[in-house]
C-alpha positions, 0 to 999 in steps of 0.5 A, a space after each residue: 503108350 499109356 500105362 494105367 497100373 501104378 507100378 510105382 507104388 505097389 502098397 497102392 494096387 491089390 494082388 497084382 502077381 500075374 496078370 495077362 495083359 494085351 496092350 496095343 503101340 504102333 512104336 517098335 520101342 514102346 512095345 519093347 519097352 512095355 513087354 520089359 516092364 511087365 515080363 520083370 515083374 512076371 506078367 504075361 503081356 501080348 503086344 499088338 500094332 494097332 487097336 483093332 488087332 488088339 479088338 481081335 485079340 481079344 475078341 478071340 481070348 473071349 471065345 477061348 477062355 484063355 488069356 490073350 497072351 
């Protein structure tokens, strides 16, 4: 898992209010962990188990226009 926001230090970040996030961890508790951290701090997170689902994902927000979560 890697986490690349400093959600430590929010004076650091621009508007941060409501992000869409698409994150891939084949670890069940990660996941947990991550949708957790983000969810309280009121973003939208879709979770997948490999990088390619999170390719495809993606992929198909793109085509959309509509966030991946």
């Amino acid at each position: 898992m890697i986490l690349n926001l400093s959600l430590r230090n929010p004076s650091k970040r621009k508007d941060l209010s409501s992000l869409h996030i698409l994150a891939a961890d084949d670890n069940r508790l990660n996941q947990q962990v991550l949708r957790l951290l983000f969810e309280q701090r009121g973003h939208s997170i879709h979770v997948v188990e490999n990088g390619k689902l999170a390719v495809d994902a993606f992929k198909a927000s793109a085509t959309t226009s509509a966030p991946v979560a």
